[in-house]
MARVEX-679723 format. One record per residue: residue in one letter; x, y, z of N, C-alpha, C in turn. Coordinates in steps of 0.001 Angstrom, whole numbers, padded with zeros to 6 digits, always signed. Atoms other than C-alpha are relative to their C-alpha. Example, Ala and Ser with C-alpha at 12.3 -4.5 7.8 and 13.67 -1.06 7.14 Angstrom:
2
A+000890-001190+000000+012300-004500+007800+000900+001200+000000/S-000820-001190-000060+013670-001060+007140-000770+001090+000730/
END
This chain:
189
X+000827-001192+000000+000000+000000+000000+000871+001255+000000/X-001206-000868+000098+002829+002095+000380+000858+000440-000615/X-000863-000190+001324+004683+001694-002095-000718+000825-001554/X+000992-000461+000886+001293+002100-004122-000251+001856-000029/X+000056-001236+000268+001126+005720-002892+001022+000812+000224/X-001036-000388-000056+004810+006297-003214+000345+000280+001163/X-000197-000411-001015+004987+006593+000569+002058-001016+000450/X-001192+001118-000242+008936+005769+001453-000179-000616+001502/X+000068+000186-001668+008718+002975+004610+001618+000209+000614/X-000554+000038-001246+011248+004082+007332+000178-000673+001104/X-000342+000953-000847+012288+001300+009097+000796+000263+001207/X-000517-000543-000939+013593+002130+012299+000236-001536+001035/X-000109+001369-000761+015093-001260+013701+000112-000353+000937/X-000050+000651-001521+015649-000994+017075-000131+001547+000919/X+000348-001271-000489+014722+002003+019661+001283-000162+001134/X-001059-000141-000866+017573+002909+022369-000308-000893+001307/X+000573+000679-001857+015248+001377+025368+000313-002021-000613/X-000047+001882-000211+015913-002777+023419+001149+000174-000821/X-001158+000556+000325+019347-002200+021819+000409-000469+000072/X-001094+001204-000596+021234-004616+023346-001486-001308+000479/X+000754+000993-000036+018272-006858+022926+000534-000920-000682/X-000585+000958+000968+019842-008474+020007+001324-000511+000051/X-001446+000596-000175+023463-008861+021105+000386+000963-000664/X-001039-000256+000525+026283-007925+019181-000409+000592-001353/X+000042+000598+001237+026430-007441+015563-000172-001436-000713/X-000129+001201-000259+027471-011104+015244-000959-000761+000313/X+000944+000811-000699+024822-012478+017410-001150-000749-001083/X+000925+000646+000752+022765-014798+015343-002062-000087+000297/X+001614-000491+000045+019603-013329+016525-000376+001289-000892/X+000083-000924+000878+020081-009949+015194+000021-000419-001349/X-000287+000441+001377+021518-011804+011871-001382-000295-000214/X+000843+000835+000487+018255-013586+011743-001107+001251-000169/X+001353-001087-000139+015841-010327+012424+000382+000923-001186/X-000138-001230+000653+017909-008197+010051-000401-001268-001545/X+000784+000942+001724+017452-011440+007202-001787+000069+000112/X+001342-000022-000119+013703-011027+008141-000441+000760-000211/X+000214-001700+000417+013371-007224+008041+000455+000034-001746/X-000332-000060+001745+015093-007430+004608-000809-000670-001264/X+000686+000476+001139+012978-010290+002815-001637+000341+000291/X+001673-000552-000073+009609-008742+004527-000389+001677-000720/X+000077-001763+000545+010285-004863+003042+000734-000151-000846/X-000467-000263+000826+013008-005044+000699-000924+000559-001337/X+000754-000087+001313+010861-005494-002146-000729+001316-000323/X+000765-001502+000258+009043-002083-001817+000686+001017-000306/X-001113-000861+000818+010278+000576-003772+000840+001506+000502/X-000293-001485-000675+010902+003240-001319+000437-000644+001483/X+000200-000011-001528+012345+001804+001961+001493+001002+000571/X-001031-000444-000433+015218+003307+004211+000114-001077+001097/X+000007+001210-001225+016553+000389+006724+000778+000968+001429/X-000150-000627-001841+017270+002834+010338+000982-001045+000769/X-000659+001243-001368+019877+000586+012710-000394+000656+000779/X+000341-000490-001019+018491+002458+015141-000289+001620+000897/X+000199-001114-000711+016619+005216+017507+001689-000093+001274/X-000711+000098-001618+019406+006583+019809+000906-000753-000021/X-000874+001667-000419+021754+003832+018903+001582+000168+000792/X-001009+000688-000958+024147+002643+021752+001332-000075-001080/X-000685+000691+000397+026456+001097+019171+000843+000623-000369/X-001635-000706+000662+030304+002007+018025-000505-000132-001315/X+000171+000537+001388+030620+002956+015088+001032-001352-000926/X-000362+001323+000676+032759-000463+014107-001364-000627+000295/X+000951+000362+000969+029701-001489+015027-001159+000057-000621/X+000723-000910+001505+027717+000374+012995-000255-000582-001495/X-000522+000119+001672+029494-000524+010188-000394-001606-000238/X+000194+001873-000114+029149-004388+011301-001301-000004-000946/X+001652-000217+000616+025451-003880+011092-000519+000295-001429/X+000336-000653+001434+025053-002023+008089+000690-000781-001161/X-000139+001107+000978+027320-004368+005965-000792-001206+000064/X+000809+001138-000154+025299-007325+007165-001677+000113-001049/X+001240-000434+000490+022102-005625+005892+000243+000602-001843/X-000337+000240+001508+023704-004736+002445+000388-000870-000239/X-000228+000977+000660+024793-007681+002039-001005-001194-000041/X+001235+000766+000821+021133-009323+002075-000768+000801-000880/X+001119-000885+000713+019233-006212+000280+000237-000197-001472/X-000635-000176+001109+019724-007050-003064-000028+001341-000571/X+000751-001096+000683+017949-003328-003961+001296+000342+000481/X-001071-001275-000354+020890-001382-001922-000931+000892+000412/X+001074-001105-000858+017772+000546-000054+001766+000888+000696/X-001059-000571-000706+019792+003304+001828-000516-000297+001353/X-000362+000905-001325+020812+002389+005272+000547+001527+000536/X-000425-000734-000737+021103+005263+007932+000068-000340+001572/X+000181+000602-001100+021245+005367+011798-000272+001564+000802/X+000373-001212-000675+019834+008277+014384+000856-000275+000961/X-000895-000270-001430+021523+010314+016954-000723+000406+001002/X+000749-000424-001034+020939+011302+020271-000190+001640+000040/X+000666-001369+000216+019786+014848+020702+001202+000860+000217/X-000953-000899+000215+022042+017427+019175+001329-000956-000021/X-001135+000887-000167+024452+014428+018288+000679-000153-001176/X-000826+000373+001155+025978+014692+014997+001297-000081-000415/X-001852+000579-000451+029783+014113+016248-000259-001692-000184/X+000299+001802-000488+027760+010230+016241+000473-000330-001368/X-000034+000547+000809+028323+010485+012608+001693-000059-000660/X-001530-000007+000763+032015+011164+012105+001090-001219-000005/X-000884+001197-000283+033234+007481+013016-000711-000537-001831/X+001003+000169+000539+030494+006746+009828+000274+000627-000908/X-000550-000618+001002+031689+009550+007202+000819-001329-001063/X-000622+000367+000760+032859+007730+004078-000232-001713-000370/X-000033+001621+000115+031973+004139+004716-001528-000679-001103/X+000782+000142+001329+030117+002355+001772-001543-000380+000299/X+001601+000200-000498+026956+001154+003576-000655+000776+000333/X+000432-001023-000555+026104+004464+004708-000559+000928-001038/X+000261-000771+000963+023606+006654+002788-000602+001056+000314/X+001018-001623-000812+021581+009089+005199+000495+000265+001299/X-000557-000578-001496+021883+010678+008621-001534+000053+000391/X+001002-000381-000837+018623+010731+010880+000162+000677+000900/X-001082-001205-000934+019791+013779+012830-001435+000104+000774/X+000795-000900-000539+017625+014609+016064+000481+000865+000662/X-000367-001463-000427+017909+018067+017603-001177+001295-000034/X+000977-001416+000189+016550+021309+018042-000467+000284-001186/X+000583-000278+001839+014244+022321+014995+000870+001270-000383/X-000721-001497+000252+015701+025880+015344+001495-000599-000532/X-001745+000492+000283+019428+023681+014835-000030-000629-001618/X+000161+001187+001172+018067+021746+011468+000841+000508-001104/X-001091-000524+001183+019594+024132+008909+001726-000010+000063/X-001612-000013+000244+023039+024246+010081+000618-001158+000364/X-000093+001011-000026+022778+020666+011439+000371-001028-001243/X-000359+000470+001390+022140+019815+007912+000989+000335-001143/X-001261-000654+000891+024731+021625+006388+001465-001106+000676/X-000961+000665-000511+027123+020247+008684+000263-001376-000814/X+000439+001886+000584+026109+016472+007758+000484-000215-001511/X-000356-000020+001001+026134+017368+004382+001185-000062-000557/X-001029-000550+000772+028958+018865+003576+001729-001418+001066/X-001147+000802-000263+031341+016366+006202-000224-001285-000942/X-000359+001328+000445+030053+013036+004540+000330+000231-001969/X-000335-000721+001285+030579+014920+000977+001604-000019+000003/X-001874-000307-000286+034320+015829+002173+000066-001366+000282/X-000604+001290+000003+034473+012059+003022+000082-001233-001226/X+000128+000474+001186+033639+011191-000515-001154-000770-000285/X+000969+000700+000229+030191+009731-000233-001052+000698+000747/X+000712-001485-000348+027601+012912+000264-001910-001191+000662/X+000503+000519-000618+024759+011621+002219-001459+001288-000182/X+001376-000531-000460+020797+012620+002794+000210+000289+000840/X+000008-000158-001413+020257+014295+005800-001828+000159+000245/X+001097-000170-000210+016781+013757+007306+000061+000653+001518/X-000256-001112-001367+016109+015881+010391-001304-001151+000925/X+001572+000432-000429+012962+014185+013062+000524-000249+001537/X-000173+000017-002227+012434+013501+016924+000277+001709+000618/X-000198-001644-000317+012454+017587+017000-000262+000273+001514/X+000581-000963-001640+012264+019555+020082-000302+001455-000473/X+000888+000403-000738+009721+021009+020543-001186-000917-000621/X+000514+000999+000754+007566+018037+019693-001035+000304-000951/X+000677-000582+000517+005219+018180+017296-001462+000282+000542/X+001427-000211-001061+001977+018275+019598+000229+001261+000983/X-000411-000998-000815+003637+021067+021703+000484+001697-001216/X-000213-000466+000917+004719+023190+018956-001011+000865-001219/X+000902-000360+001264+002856+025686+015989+000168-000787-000687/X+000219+000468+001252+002133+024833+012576+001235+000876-000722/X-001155-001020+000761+004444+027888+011664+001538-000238+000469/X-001350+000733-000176+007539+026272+013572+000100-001058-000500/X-000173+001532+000646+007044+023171+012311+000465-000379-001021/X-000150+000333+000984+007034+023891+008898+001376+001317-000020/X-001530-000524-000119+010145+026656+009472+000861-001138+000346/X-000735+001083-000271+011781+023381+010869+000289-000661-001432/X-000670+000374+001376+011379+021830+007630+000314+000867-001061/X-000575-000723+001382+012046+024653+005227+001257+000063+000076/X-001031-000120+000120+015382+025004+007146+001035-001257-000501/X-000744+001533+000265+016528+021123+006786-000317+000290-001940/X+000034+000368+001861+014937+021500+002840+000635+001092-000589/X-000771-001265+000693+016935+024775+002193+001184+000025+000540/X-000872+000195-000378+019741+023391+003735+000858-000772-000701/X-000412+001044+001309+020001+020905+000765-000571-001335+001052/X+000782+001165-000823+018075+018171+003754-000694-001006-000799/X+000965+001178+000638+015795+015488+002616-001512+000047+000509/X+001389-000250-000086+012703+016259+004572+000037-000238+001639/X+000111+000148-001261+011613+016273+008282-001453-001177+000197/X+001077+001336-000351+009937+013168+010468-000494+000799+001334/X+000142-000855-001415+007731+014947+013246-000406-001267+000787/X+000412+001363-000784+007668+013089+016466-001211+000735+001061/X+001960-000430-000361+004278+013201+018454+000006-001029+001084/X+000109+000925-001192+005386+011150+021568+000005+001076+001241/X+000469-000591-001440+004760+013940+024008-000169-000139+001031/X+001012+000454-000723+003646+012908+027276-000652+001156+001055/X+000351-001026-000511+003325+016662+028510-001600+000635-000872/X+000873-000844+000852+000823+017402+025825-000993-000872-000142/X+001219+000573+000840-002700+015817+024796-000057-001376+000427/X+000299+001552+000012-003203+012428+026827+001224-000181+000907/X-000979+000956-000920+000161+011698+028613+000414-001139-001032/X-001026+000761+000927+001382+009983+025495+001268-000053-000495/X-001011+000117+000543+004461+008553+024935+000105-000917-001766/X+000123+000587+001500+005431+007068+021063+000071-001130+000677/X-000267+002100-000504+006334+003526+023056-000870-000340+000066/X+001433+000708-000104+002776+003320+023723-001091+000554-000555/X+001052-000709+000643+000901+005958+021896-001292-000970-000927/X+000981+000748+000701-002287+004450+020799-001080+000875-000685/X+000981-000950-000171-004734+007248+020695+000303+001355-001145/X-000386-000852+001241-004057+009482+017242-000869+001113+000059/X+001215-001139-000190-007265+011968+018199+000949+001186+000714/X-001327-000896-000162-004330+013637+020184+000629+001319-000624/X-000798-000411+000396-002808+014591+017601-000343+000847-001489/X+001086-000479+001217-005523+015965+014632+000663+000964-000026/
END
């Protein structure tokens, strides 16, 4: 269905709170979830495979990860990984390496334009120029105007960005919802 209305899926494989659910790189559980994630989405014509909200992991292994997962995709989907808030020093172990094709940068919305410049222009100088998507903003998107929101993304898309993901896990705003358990979308109209 997604694919049908050109929607790209965003796979986001593991959140910071079950990282070290799967082990290692190595660990033949992860191996088995990331061969599962790959032959259940690959096929759709728009995905991005995420190693992770927040991710814990070095970047060796990073890199573990992310070769493992190109080396079942036959498509070559691009393969990024998010930082922690205002973290894009997470990506300089990550600059240049061949599995790497985006940045999921979270941070201040007011930070997105020069965030994205940054991103840009280091994995460019490392010889392999990268998307930068901006999302997980502060201030969330339930707390927040309509007129910051979309200044958030004009600065990431006039930054040369790729587009902003708003997050809507609040639990100060509309319900006491967090995204881990958000069920209730009336919230968020």
């Amino acid at each position: 269905h997604a694919s049908d209305l050109g929607i790209q899926l965003h796979l986001v494989l593991e959140e910071v709170e079950n990282a070290n659910d799967l082990g290692g790189p190595t660990d033949p559980r992860r191996l088995i979830y990331y061969r599962e994630m790959v032959a259940r989405f690959a096929h759709c014509r728009a995905v991005q495979f995420n190693l992770g909200e927040e991710s814990p992991h070095s970047s060796n292994e990073l890199k573990a990860m992310a070769a493992r997962i190109r080396e079942l995709d036959p498509y070559r989907h691009p393969i990024a990984v998010h930082t922690e808030f205002n973290g894009e020093e997470r990506y300089a172990g990550l600059y240049g390496d061949p599995n790497f094709e985006a940045a999921s940068y979270q941070g201040n919305g007011s930070s997105y334009g020069s965030a994205t410049m940054a991103i840009a222009n280091a994995s460019a100088a490392a010889g392999r120029p990268w998307a930068v998507y901006c999302d997980e903003q502060a201030p969330s998107a339930n707390t927040a105007s309509l007129a910051q929101l979309s200044t958030f993304q004009m600065m990431n898309l006039m930054a040369g960005g790729s587009g902003v993901e708003w997050f809507m896990g609040n639990p100060e705003a509309g319900g006491g919802s967090l995204d881990l358990t958000l069920e209730n979308f009336r919230n968020h109209e």
